[in-house]
C-alpha positions in Angstrom: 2.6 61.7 -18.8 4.4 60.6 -16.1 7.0 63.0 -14.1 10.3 61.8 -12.4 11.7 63.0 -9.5 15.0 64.2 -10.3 17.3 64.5 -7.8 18.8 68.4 -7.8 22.9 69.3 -7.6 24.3 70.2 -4.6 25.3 74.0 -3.2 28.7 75.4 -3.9 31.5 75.4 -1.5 34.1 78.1 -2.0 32.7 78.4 -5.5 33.5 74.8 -6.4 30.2 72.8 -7.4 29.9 69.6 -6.0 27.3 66.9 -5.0 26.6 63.7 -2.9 28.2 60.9 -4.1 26.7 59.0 -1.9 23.2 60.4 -2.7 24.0 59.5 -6.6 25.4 56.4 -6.1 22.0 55.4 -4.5 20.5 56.1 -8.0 22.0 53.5 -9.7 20.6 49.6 -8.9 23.0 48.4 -10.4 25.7 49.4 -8.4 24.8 47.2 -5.4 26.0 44.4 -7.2 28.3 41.7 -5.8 31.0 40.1 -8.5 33.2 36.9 -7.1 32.5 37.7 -3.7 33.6 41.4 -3.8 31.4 44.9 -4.0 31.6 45.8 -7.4 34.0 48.8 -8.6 32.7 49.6 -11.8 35.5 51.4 -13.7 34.4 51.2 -17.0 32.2 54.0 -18.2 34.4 54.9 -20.9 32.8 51.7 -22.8 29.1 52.4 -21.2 28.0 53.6 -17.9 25.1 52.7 -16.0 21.6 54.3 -16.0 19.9 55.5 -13.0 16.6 54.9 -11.7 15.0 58.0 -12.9 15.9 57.1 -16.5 15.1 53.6 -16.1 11.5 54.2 -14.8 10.5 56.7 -17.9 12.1 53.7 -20.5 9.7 51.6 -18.2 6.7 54.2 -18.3 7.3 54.7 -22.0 6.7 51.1 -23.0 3.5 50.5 -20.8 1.6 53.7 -21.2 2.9 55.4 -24.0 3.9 53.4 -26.9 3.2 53.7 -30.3 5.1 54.7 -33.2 5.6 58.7 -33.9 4.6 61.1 -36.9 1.9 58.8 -38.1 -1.2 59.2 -35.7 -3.7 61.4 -35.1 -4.7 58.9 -32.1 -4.1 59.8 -28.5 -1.1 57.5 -28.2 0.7 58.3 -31.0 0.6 61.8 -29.8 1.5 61.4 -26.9 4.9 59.2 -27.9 5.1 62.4 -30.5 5.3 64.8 -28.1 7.6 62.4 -25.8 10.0 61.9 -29.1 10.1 65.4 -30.0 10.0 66.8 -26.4 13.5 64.9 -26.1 15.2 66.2 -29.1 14.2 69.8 -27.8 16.1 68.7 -24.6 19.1 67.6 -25.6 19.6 70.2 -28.3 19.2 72.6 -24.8 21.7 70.7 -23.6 24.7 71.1 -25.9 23.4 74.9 -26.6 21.9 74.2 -29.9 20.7 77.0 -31.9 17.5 74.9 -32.9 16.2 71.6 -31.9 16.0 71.3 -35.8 20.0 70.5 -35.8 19.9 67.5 -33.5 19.5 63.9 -35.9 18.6 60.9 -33.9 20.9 58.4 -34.8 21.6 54.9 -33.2 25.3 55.6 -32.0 28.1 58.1 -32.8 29.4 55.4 -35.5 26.6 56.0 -37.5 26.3 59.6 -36.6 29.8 59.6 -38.2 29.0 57.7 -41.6 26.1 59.7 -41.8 28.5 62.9 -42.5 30.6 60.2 -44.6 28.3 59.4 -46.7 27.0 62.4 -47.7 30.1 63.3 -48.7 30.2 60.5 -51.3 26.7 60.7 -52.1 26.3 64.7 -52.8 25.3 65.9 -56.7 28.0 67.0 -58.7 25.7 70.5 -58.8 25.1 70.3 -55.1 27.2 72.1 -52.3 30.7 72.8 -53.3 31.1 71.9 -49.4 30.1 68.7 -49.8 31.7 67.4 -52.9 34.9 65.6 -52.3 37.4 63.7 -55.1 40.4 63.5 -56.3 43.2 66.0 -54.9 40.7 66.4 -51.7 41.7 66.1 -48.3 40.5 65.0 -45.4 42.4 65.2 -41.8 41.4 63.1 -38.4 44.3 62.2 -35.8 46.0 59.2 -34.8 44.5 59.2 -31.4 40.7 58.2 -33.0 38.4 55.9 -31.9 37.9 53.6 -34.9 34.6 55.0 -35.7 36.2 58.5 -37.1 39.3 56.4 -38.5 37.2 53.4 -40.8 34.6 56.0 -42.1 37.0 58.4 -43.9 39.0 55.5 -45.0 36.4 54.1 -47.1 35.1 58.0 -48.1 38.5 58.4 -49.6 38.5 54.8 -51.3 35.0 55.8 -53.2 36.3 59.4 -54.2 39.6 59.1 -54.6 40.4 61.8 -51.8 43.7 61.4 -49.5 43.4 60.9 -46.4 45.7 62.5 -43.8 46.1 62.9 -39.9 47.8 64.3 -36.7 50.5 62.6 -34.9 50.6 62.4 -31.0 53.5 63.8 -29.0 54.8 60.9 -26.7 52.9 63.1 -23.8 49.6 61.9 -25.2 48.7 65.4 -27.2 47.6 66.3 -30.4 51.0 67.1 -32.3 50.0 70.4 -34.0 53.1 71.4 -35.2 52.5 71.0 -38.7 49.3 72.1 -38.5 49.0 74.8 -41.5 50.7 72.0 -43.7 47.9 68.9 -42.5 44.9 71.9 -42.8 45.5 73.4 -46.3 43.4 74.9 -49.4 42.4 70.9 -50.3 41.1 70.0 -47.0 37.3 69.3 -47.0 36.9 68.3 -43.4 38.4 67.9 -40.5 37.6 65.1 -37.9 39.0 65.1 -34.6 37.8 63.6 -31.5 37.2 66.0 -28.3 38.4 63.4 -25.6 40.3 60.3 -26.3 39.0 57.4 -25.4 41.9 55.9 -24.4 44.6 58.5 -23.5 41.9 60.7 -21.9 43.2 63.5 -23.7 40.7 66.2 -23.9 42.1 68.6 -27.3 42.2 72.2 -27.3 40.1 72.7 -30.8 40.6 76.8 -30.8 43.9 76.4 -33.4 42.9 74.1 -35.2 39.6 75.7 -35.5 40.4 79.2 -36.8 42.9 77.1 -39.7 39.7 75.0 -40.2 38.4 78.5 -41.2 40.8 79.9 -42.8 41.0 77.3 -45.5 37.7 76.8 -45.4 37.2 73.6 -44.8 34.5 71.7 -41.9 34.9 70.4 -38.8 33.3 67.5 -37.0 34.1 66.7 -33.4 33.5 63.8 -32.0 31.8 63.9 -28.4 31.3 60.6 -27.5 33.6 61.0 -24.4 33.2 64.6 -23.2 29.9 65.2 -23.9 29.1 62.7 -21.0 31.4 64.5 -18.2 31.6 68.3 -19.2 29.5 71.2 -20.6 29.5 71.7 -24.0 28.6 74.2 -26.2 28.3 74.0 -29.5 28.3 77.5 -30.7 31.6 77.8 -28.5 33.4 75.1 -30.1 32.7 76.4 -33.2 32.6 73.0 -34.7 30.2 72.4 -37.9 29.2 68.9 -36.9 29.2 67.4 -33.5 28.5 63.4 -32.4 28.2 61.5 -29.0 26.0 58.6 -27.6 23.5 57.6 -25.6 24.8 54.6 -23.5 28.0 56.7 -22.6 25.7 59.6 -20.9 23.3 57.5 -18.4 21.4 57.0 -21.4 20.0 53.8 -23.1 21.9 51.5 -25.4 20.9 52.3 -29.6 20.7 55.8 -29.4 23.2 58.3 -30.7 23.2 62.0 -32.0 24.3 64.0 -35.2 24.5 68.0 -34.5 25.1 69.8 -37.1 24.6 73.4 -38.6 21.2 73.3 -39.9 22.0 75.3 -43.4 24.7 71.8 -43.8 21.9 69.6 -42.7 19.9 70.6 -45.3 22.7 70.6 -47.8 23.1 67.6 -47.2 21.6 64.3 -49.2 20.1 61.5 -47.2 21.7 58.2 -46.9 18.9 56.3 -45.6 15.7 56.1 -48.0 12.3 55.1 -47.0 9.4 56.2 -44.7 8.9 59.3 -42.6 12.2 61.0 -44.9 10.0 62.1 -47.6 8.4 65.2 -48.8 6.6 63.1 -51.6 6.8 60.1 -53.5 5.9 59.3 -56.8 6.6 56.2 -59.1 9.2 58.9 -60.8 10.7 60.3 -58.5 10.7 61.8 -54.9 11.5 64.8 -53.2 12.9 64.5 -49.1 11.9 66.2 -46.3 13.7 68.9 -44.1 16.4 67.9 -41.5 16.3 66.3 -39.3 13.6 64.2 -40.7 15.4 63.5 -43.8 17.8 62.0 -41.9 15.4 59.4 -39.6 13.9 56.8 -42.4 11.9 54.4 -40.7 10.6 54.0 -37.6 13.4 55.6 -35.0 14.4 54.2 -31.4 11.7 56.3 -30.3 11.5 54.8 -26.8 15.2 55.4 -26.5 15.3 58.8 -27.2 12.4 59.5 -24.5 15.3 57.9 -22.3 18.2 59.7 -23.4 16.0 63.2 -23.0 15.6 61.9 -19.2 19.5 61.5 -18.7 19.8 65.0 -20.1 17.2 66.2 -17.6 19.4 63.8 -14.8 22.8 65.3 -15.7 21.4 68.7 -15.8 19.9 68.5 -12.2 23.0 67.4 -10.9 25.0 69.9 -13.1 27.3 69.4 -15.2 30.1 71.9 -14.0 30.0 69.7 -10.8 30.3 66.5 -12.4 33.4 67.7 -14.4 34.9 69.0 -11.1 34.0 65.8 -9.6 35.5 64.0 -12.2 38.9 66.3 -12.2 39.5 66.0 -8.2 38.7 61.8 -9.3 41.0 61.8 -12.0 44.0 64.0 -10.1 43.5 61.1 -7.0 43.5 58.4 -9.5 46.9 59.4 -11.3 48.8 59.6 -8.5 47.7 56.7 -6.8 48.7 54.8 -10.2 51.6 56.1 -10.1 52.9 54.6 -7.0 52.7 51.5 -8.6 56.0 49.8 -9.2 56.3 48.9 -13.2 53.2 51.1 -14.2 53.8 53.0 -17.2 50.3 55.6 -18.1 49.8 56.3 -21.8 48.8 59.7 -22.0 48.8 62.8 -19.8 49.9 62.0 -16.2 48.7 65.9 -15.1 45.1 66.3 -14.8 45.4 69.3 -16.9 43.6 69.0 -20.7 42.5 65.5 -19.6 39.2 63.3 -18.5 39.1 60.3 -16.6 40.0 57.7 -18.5 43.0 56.2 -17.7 44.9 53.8 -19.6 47.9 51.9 -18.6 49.9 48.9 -18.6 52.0 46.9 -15.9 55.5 45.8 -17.0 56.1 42.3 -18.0 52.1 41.6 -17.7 49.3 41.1 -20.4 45.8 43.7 -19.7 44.0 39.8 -20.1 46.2 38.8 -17.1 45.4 41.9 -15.2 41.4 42.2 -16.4 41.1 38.8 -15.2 42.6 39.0 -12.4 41.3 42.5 -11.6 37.6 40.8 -12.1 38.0 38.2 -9.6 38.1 41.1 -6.5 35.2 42.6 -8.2 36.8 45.2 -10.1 35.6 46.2 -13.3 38.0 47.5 -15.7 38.3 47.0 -19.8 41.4 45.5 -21.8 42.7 45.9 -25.2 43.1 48.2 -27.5 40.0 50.1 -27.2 38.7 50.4 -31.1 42.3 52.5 -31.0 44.7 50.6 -32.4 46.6 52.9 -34.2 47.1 54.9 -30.5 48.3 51.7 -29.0 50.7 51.1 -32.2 52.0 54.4 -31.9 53.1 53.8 -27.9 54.2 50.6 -28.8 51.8 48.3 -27.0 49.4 45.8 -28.3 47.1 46.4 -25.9 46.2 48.2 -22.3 44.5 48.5 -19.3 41.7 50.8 -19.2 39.9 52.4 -15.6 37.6 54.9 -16.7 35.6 57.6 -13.8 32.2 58.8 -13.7 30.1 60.8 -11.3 29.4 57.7 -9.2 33.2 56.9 -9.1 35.0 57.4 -5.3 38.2 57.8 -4.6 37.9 54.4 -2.3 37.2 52.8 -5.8 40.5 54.1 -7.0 42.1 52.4 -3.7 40.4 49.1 -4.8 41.8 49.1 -8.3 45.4 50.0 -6.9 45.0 47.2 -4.2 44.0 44.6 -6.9 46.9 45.8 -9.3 48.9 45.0 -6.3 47.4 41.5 -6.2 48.1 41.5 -10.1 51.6 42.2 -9.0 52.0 39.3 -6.6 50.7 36.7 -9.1 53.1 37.6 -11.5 56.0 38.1 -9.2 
């Protein structure tokens, strides 16, 4: 099959890791673009980044040499997109520090990733895991700082099984308020879900408390990934978490593909959700019996080619490192929040230290819709998203209907950040 150049991280300086931005940014077509006349400032990789070349070209060299469907054929091609498949799934569990490649689900997102867990919650036997069975006078805990996806799924678990649902408030510095921790994590908690960084206040949570409660009362804990996964190392068996989810698109990686790790001896606990081919042990008019995680957990024919993909963003990232693309990232972020804050009538929801944070920054200007400013913002070419992020219950909380999101990645310069505070000024002048 073919093989990818990848391009390999930089040396350390005073014990700092860091790379060539310029180097990177050459990886990425896409960011030659031209919008309305200006060069593009993508600020947006909170929602999805952009893919480089060496992931592009193995989605490319996928489809025209490799392609066929996987665990069916004996023929050369369907080994081969086998091996690919698998091959990826070995990669990425590598990545996060997986005990076995055999705890890493293909999934199409972290939303489903999420109802996966859901579900099996509301679909486990009566006589099955005491872990997994969930009714009335349960408990379940996420935050008010969630993305949608780990909001609407445990709503609608607690609707079928008659389990109360209960969450964490944020302190008006954009934290986790944990001060009523051992109240919210008690002997009726099942699970706890929590994301890791906020999509919207970039607040990356300190999970170590909350953790050793989690254990203490012996309940699970899912984290959700989406947004740190992408811009620092993480390891699973550190967090200590039982599930973990994150996507594709947010990672360099393709669009429809999303992962589930979990501890394998709750993997196989757990009941599938999806029935059909590939899931099964065996079938019979009668009955059927399912087979092992994580196949019992990919019915039907999986984004195979997408997978192949996301194991070459791993293999990207990795090259580069990612301790260097979180420092990157931090010196970004630390540039970006002062410069923001220079700006007359900018008010930042969330932590304005880059201490316990990403960057993702949201924010709003006084007396001025996010349309009026993404709009306006677009026309000089600079890419930024509005609204209220699938977090609306953060934005109720601050009191906002709505925000202004720039989010950093590793091909984000700090002459990018000038652009963004140079159209918020032009924002300012419109409205003035």
């Amino acid at each position: 099959m073919t093989t990818i150049a990848i391009p390999r991280g930089m040396p350390q300086y005073d014990g700092v890791p860091r790379f060539d931005v310029a180097k990177v940014r050459a990886d990425f077509p896409i960011l030659d673009r031209e919008i309305n006349g200006h060069r593009m400032v993508y600020l947006d990789s909170a929602n999805t980044s952009h893919k480089p070349r060496q992931v592009l070209e193995v989605l490319d060299d996928h489809y025209r040499r490799h392609n066929a469907n996987v665990s069916r054929s004996v023929h050369t091609l369907g080994t081969e997109a086998t091996e690919a498949y698998e091959g990826a799934r070995a990669r990425i569990a590598a990545f996060i520090n997986a005990p076995s490649a055999d705890e890493i689900v293909f999934t199409k997102n972290s939303t489903e990733a999420i109802n996966l867990v859901a579900y099996a919650f509301s679909n486990a036997s009566p006589t099955g895991d005491p872990r997994l069975r969930l009714g009335p006078g349960d408990e379940v805990v996420i935050s008010e700082m969630e993305h949608h996806s780990n909001i609407v799924p445990w709503q609608l678990l607690c609707e079928r099984t008659g389990a109360t649902l209960r969450w964490f408030k944020v302190t008006d510095g954009g934290r986790l308020d944990e001060s009523d921790l051992d109240d919210l994590v008690n002997e009726r908690t099942k699970i706890v879900s929590l994301v890791h960084m906020s999509n919207i206040l970039g607040t990356v949570n300190a999970t170590a408390r909350i953790t050793e409660r989690v254990r203490q009362v012996g309940a699970l804990l899912l984290l959700d990934c989406s947004q740190s996964v992408p811009h620092m190392p993480i390891d699973v068996v550190a967090l200590d978490a039982d599930f973990i989810v994150f996507t594709g698109h947010k990672m360099c990686g393709p669009t429809g593909i999303g992962v589930l790790w979990g501890r394998y001896d709750l993997l196989a606990a757990m009941p599938p959700v999806f029935g059909g081919g590939s899931m099964i042990e065996t079938v019979s008019m009668s009955g059927s019996t399912f087979a092992a995680p994580p196949a019992r957990f990919e019915a039907g024919t999986p984004p195979i080619a997408e997978a192949v993909a996301l194991g070459a963003a791993v293999d990207y990232l990795s090259a580069i490192g990612m301790p260097a693309i979180a420092w990157h990232e931090k010196e970004l972020t630390a540039y970006a929040l002062d410069a923001l804050l220079s700006v007359p009538g900018l008010r930042i929801f969330g932590p304005t230290v880059p201490v316990g944070r990403g960057g993702t920054i949201s924010f709003a200007l006084a007396g001025i819709h996010p349309h009026d400013v993404g709009q306006i913002l677009d026309a000089q070419g600079v890419q930024v998203r509005v609204g209220h992020h699938c977090a609306r219950p953060t934005c109720v909380r601050f009191g906002v209907p709505a925000t202004t999101r720039a989010s950093f990645y590793l091909y984000n310069t700090t002459e990018e950040v000038d652009a963004l505070v140079c159209g918020l000024e032009q924002v300012r002048k419109v409205f003035a």
